[in-house]
N, C-alpha and C positions, 0 to 999 in steps of 0.2 A: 508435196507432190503426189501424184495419184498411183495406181499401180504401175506395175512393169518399170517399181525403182531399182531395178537391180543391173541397169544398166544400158548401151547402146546395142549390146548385143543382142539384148532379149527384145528390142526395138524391128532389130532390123531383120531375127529371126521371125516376130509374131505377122500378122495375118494384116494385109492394106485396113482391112476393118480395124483390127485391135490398136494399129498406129493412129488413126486418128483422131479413136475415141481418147488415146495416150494426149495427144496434143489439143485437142479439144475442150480437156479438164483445166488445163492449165491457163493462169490467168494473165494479163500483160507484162505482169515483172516476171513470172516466172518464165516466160517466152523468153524476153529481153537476156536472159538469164542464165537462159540452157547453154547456149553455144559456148559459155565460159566455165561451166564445171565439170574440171577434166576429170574429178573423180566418177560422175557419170558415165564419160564417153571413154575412159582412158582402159586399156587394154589390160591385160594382169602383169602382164612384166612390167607394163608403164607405171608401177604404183608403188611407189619405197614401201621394202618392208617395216614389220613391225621390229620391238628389239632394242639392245641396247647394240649399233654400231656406229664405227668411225666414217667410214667410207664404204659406198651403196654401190656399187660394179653393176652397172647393166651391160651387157654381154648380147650382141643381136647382130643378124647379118644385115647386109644392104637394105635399106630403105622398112628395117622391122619397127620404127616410131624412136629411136634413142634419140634426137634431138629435143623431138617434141616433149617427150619423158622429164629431159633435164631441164628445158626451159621453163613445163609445168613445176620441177622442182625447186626451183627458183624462185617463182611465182609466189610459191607456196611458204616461202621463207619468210621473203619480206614484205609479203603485204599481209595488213589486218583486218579487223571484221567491216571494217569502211576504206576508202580510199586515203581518209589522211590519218587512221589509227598504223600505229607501228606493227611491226611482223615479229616473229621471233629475231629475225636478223637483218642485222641493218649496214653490216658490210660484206661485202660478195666478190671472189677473185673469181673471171672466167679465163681458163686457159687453154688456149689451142692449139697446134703445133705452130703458126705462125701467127703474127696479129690479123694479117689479112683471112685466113681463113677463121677466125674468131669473131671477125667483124658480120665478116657474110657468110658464113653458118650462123654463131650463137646468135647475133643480134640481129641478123636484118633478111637470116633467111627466110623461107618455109614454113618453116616450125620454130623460127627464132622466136628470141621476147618479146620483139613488138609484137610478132602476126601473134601473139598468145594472148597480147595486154589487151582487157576490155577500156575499151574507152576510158575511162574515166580514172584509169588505175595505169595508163598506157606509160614508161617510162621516157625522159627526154633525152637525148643521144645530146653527148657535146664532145664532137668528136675531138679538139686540140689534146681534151686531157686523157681519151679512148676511157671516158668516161658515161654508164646509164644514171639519171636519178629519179628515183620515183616521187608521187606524189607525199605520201609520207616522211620523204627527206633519206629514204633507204638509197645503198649506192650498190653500182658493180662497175668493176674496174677490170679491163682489159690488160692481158698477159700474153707472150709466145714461151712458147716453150724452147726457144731456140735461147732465151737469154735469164737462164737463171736468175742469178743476179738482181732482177729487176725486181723479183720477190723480195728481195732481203731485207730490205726497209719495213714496207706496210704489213699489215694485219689483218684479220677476218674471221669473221663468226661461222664464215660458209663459202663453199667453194662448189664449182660444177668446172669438171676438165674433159674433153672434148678428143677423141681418137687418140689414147695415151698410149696405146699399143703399137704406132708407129713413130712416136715422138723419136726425135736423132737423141738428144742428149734428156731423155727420159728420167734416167736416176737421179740427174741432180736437180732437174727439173722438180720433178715430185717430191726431195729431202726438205729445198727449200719452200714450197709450199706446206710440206707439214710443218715446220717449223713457224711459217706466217699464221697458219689456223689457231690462234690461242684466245680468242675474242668469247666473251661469252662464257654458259654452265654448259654448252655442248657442241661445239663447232662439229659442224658433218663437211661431207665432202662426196656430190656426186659425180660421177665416171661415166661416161658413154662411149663405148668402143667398138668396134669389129676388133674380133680378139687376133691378137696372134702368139706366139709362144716364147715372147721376151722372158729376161730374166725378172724383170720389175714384174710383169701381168702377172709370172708364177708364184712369186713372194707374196704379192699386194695377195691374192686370191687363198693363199694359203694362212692368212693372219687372222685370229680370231677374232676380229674388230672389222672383218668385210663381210657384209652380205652380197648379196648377186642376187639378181634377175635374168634371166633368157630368156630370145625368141627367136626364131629363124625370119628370113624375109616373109614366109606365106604367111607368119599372122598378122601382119600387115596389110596382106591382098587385097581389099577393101580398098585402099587410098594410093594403090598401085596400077600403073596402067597394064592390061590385058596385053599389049604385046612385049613388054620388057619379063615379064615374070616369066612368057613364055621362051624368050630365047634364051634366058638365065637358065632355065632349066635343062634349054637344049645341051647347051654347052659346058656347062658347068655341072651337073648333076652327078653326085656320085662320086667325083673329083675330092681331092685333097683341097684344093683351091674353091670349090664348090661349099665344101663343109665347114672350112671357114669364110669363106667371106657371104655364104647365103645359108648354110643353118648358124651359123655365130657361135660355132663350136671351133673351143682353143685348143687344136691339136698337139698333143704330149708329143707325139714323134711325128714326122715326118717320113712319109715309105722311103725304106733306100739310108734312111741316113748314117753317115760314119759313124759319128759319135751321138748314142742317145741321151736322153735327157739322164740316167741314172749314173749313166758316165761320170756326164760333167757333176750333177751333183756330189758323186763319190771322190773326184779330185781335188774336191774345196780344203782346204785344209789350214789352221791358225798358227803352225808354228814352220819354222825355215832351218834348215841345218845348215850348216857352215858346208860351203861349197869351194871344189874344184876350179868348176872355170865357171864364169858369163860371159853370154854374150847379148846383144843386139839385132834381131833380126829387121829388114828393112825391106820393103814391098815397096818402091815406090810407084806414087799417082800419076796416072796417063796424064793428067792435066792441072792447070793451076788448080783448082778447084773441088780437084776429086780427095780422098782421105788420103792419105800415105799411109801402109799397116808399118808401126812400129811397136814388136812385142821383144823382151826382156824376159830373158830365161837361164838358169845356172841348172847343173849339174855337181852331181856327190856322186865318187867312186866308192862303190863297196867291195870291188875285190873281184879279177877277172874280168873279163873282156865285155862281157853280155851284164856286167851289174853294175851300170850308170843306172841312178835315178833323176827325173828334172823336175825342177819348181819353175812352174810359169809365172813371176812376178810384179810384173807390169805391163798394161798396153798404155802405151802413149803415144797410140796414132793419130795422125793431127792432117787438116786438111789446108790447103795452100800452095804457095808458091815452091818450087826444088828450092829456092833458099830456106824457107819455113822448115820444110822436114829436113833437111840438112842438121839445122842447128837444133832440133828438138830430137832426133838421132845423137849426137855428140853429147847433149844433156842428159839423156837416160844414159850413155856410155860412162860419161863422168858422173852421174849420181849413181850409179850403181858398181862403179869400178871395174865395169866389165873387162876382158882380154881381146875383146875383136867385136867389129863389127861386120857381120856378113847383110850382104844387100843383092838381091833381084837385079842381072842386067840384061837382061832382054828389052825392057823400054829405054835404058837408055844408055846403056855399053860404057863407055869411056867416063860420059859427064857422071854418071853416080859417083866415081871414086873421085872425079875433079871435087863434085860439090859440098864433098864429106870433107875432103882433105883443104880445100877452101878456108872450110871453118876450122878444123883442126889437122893442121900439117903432117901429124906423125900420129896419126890414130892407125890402129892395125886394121885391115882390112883383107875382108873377103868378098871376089864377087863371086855368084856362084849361077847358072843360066839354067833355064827350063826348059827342059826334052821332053816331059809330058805333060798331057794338061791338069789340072789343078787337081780334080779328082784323085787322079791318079797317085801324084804327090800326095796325097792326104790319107789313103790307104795304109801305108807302113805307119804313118802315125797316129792315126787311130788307132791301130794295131797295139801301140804303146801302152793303150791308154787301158784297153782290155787286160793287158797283162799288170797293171798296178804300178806303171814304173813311171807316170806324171802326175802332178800333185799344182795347183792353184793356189795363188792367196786370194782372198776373198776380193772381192768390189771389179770383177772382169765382166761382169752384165753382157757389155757391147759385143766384145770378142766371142764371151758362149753363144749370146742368140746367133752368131754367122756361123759357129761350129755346126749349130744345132739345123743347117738348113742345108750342111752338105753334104751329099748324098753320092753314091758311086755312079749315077750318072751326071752331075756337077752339082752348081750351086743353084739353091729352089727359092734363092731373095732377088731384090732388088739389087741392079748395081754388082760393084766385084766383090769379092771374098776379102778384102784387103788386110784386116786384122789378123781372118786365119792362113790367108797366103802367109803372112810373116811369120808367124805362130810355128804354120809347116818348118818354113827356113831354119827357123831357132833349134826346133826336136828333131830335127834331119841332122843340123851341124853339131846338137850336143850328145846325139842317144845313135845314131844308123850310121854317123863315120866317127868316131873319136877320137879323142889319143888314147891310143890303146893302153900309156903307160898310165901307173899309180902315181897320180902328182899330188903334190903336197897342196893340204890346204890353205885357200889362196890366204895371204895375206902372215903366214907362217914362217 
């Protein structure tokens, strides 16, 4: 190829003259040619690094090129120096938070695999089995990330996962995916996200086996329309909401927020003391469908009034029908042996203690009702968390990322607080009213 190989930008920066003589040199195949080598046209974040790693984190805001990125990554896998030579890898998990938007993102949008595939290299979609197969006999196979599970079985050399940062059940999502990459001398695994400040994106980002790339929406500008970038910026600029979803920057904190990120990392803790009381805290959901918060938390007296400490030991909030959380409330009750279960009755007064007692006739119950709103409730226990007196066992991902997004003027997510409403209930009934007396350790 002639000069100015150093890419599209030095194309589109040099002079109408120096562009032509650019395409002018070049001969029918290499014409035929251009439009498919991305490492020509592709951008610096679009281009895995070098190195020895596991999983490639592109990190960019709105419309910064991460699809096109990952499906040039793809490309780049499985196909070889012809159409029907092999690639490095010849089996490919793509996963996305649902099948449908994996379908029509990865595969069949914009910057999907087909609009990527030259001709001749183009993969055939058969959708019964949400199955791509290329000419070379290479495959990719369709995943949600709603259904773990469906990993558990097959295998892969290589993976491309698709907005991991809002995935709902994210961690198990991504365990058993690494568990399926064992294909091959180097299975990778590339990420495309608008970042945001899960507990999975902080881990993933923090392991020595990730690299990262970044870019904000503007170095995209080029392939963006003039009046979107301009109202994004009206509105969004500057914003907490602005820096991450249009510079692609994973914000550590949150302005305002209760509990900051060093917090919650400082309450993680391995080991459990033999405790006083548990209990069951229960948020339940406005609707069939929304989450119900069910958090599990004990307390140890060390002596006087002010020196309860709590371990938060499970969230088992579950979404569904008032029967579903019902009986998965009674289940964390009885597998943890707790002394009470207290439950939220502002949405539903009378039937919460019907629907618990339903299931379990003689379970001890407390309801307990909301005078202020959520914030407010979350202040004294944050409060707790400054002073050293709440402690975590590992694997709460879910429940921190909603910790992490509540702020003294409310909640800065999607959707209700549901995990940390219960959360509240639990370190309210076991640390801010107690029993005041020294009771034996349970089970003693």
């Amino acid at each position: 190829m002639p000069a100015l190989t150093s890419g599209a930008s030095s194309i589109a920066c040099a002079t109408p003259a120096a562009q032509a003589a650019f395409l002018d040199a070049l001969g029918p195949a290499e014409l035929r040619a251009l439009p498919w080598l991305f490492d020509f046209w592709a951008l610096d974040h679009q281009l895995p690094p070098s190195g020895d790693w596991r999983s490639w984190v592109i990190l960019g805001g709105r419309g910064a090129g991460k699809t096109r990125a990952g499906a040039e990554w793809v490309r780049a896998q499985v196909e070889g120096p012809r159409a029907t030579d092999p690639g490095r890898a010849r089996r490919v998990a793509l996963v996305g938070e649902t099948i449908d938007q994996a379908r029509e993102v990865m595969v069949f949008g914009d910057s999907g695999l087909l609009a990527c595939a030259p001709p001749d290299r183009r993969p055939e979609w058969i959708a019964g089995r949400r199955l791509l197969v290329w000419p070379n006999g290479a495959q990719a196979q369709l995943f949600s990330a709603h259904d773990p599970e469906a990993l558990r079985g097959p295998q892969f050399d290589a993976a491309w996962v698709d907005e991991l940062a809002k995935w709902k059940k994210a961690e198990e999502a991504w365990d058993m995916l690494q568990l399926a990459l064992r294909l091959g001398d180097d299975p990778r695994c590339c990420v495309t996200t608008t970042p945001r400040p899960t507990a999975l994106m902080r881990a993933l980002l923090e392991r020595d086996g990730t690299a990262r790339t970044h870019a904000p929406t503007e170095a995209n500008a080029a392939n963006l329309a003039r009046a979107f970038l301009a109202e994004v910026r009206r509105r969004y600029a500057g914003s907490p909401l602005g820096r991450q979803e249009l510079d692609g920057v994973m914000l550590s904190e949150i302005e305002g927020a209760l509990w900051s990120a060093g917090a919650i990392a400082a309450a993680n803790c391995d080991v459990v003391p033999d405790l006083h009381r548990v209990v069951v805290a229960v948020d339940p959901s406005a609707g069939g469908g929304d989450v119900c918060g069910i958090v599990v938390a004990g307390a140890c007296y060390d002596g006087g009034a002010d020196n309860w400490r709590a371990w938060v030991l499970e969230d088992a909030s579950v979404a569904g029908s008032s029967t579903t959380w019902a009986r998965a409330a009674i289940a964390a009750y009885e597998r943890h042996q707790a002394d009470r279960i207290v439950a939220e009755v502002n949405q539903g007064g009378d039937m919460v203690a019907a629907m618990l007692r339903q299931v379990a006739p003689t379970v001890p119950y407390k309801g307990v009702r909301a005078m202020r709103g959520k914030a407010a409730r979350a202040e004294p226990v944050a409060a707790l968390y400054e002073q050293g007196r709440v402690r975590h066992v590992r694997g709460l991902g879910a429940l921190e990322d909603q910790m992490a997004l509540m702020t003294h003027q409310g909640y800065r997510g999607r959707g209700s607080p549901d995990r940390a409403d219960a959360l509240v209930w639990a370190l309210s009934e076991l640390l801010l009213a107690p029993e005041r007396t020294a009771p034996r350790v349970r089970g003693l």
